[in-house]
VMD Tcl script that draws the C-alpha trace (Angstrom):
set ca {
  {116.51 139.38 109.20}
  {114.25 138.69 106.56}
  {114.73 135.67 103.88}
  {115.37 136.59 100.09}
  {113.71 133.53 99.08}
  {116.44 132.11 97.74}
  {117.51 128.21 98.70}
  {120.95 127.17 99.68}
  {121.76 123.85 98.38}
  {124.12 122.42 100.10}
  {123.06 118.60 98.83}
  {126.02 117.04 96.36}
  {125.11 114.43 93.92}
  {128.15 112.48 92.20}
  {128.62 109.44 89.81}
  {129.96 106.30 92.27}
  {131.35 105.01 89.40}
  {133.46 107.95 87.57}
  {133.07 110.68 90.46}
  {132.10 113.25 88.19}
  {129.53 115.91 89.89}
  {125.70 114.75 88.36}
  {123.57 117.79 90.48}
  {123.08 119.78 93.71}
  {120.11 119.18 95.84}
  {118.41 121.24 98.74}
  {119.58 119.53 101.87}
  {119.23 121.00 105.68}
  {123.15 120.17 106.01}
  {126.15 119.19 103.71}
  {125.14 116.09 102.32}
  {127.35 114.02 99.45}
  {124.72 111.39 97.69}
  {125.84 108.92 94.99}
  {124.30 108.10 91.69}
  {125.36 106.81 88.04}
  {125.62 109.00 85.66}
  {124.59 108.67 81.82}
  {127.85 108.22 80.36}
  {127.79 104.50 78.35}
  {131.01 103.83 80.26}
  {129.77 103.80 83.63}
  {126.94 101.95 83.04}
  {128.55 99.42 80.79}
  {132.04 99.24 82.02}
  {133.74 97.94 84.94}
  {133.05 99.93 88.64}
  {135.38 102.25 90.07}
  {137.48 100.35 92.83}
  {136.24 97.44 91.07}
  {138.92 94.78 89.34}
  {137.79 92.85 86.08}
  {138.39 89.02 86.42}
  {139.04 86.62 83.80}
}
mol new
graphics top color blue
foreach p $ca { graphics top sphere $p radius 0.5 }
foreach p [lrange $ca 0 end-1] q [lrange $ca 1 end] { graphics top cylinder $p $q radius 0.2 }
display resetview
């Protein structure tokens, strides 16, 4: 069988702070990678699973 020359990606990139998909990546098996995405709140505000302390 002959490739069509297209690429699968099976890669997953999400936010770890608001879980919100961020891109898809070539990868040789499923694969879920975390980032931070460009939203103000995740970079500014408090992490998910995290508690704020006063």
């Amino acid at each position: 069988m002959k490739s069509i020359g297209q690429s699968v990606k099976l890669g997953l990139i999400i936010c770890q702070h608001c879980g919100r998909w961020i891109d898809e990546v070539e990868t040789e098996k499923v694969t879920v990678l975390y980032g931070c995405c460009r939203e103000d709140s995740c970079r500014k505000g408090p992490r998910q699973g995290e508690t704020e302390h006063d």
